[in-house]
C-alpha positions in Angstrom: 4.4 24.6 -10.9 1.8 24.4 -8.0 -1.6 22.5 -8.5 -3.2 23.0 -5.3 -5.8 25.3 -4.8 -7.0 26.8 -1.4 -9.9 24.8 0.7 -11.6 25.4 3.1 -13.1 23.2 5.8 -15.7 24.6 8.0 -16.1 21.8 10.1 -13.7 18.9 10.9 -13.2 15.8 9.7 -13.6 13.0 12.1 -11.7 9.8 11.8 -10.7 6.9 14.8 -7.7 6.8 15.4 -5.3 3.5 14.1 -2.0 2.7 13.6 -0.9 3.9 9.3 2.0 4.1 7.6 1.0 5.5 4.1 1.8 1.8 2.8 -0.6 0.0 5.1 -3.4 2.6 4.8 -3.0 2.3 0.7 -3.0 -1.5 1.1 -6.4 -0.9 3.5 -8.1 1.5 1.4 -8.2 -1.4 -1.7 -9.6 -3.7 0.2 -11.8 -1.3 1.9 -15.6 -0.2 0.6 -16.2 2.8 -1.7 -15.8 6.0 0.5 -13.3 4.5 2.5 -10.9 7.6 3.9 -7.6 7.4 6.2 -5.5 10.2 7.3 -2.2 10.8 8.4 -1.0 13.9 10.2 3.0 14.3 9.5 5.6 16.7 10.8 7.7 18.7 8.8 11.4 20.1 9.5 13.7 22.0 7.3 16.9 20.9 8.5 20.5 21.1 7.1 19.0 21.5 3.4 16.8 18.7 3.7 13.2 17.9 5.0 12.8 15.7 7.4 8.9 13.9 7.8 7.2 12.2 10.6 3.7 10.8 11.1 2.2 12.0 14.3 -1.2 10.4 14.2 -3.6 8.6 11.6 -6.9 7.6 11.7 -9.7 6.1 9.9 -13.4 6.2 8.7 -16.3 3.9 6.9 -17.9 5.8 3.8 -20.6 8.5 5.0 -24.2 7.8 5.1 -26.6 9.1 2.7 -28.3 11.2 5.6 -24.1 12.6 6.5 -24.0 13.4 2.9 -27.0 15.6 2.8 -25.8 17.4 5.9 -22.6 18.4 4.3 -23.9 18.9 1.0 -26.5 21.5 3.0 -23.2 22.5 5.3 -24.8 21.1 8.4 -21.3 20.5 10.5 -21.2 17.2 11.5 -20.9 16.0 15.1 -18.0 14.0 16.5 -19.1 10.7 17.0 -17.7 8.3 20.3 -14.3 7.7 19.5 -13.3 9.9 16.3 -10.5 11.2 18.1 -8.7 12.0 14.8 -9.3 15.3 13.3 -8.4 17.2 10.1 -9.5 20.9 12.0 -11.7 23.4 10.6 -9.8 25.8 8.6 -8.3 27.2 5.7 -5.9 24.7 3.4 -3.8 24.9 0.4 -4.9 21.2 -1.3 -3.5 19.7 -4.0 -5.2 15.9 -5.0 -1.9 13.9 -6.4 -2.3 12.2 -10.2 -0.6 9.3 -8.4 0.1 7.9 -4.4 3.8 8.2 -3.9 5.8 5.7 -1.4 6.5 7.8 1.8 9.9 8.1 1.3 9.0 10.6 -1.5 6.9 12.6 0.3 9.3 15.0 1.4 10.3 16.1 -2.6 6.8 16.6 -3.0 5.5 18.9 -0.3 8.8 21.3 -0.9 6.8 23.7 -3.0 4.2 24.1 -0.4 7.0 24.4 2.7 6.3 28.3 4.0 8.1 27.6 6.9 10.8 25.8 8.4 8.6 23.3 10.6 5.2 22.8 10.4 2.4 20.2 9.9 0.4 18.6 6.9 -2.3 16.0 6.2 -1.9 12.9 3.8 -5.5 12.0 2.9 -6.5 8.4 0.9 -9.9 7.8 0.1 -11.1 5.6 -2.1 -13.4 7.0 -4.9 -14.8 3.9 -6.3 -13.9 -0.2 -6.4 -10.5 0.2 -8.3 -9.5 3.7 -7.5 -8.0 5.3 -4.3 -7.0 9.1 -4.3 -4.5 10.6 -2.4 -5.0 14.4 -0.6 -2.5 17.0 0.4 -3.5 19.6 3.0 -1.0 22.2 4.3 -2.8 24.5 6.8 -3.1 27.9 5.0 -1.4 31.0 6.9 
């Protein structure tokens, strides 16, 4: 059964780009400030009856300001700042928010539901909600 729900972005998510695998950006995020949010972009390919992942690019952002809040909360796109060249795009997503953060090697069993095609691309999203909790983010670009 399928828990994601369809999101919708209408302006990008900026993050600087750095070097994650999910482990080290789970290990960052704990010792990181409330609002703390990394992203990894991964591959995905269908092949010989399995799935096969690959992280193409991560990145990484502080907690937004009060004034960055306010802007999205009144859906004021923000700008890109010098050096967020990391971007969850504008657009449409089905998003599921996981009950737990899986180990990478797991990932693949748990985006098979939300495959529609044989290759393609998703987001792996951790931010940290408050001092002892992180939350992990699924978004598959929405056809």
């Amino acid at each position: 059964m399928q828990r994601a729900v369809r999101l919708t972005l209408i302006s990008p998510m900026y993050y600087y780009p750095v070097s994650h695998t999910l482990e080290s950006a789970l290990k960052k995020a704990f010792k990181e400030d409330t609002g703390y949010d990394t992203v990894i972009c991964y591959s995905y390919h269908l092949k010989d009856e399995r799935i096969e992942i690959s992280p193409l690019i991560s990145g990484e952002r502080k907690g937004y300001t009060p004034e960055e809040k306010a802007q999205i909360e009144n859906g004021i796109a923000l700008e890109r700042k010098d050096g967020e060249d990391v971007d969850i795009p504008a657009g449409s997503y089905l998003f599921e928010q996981l009950p737990f953060i899986p180990e990478e090697k797991d990932l693949p069993r748990i985006i098979l539901p939300y495959l529609t095609k044989d290759k393609g691309l998703f987001y792996a999203r951790i931010y940290k909600e408050n001092t002892l909790e992180c939350v992990m983010q699924l978004l598959f670009p929405a056809i």
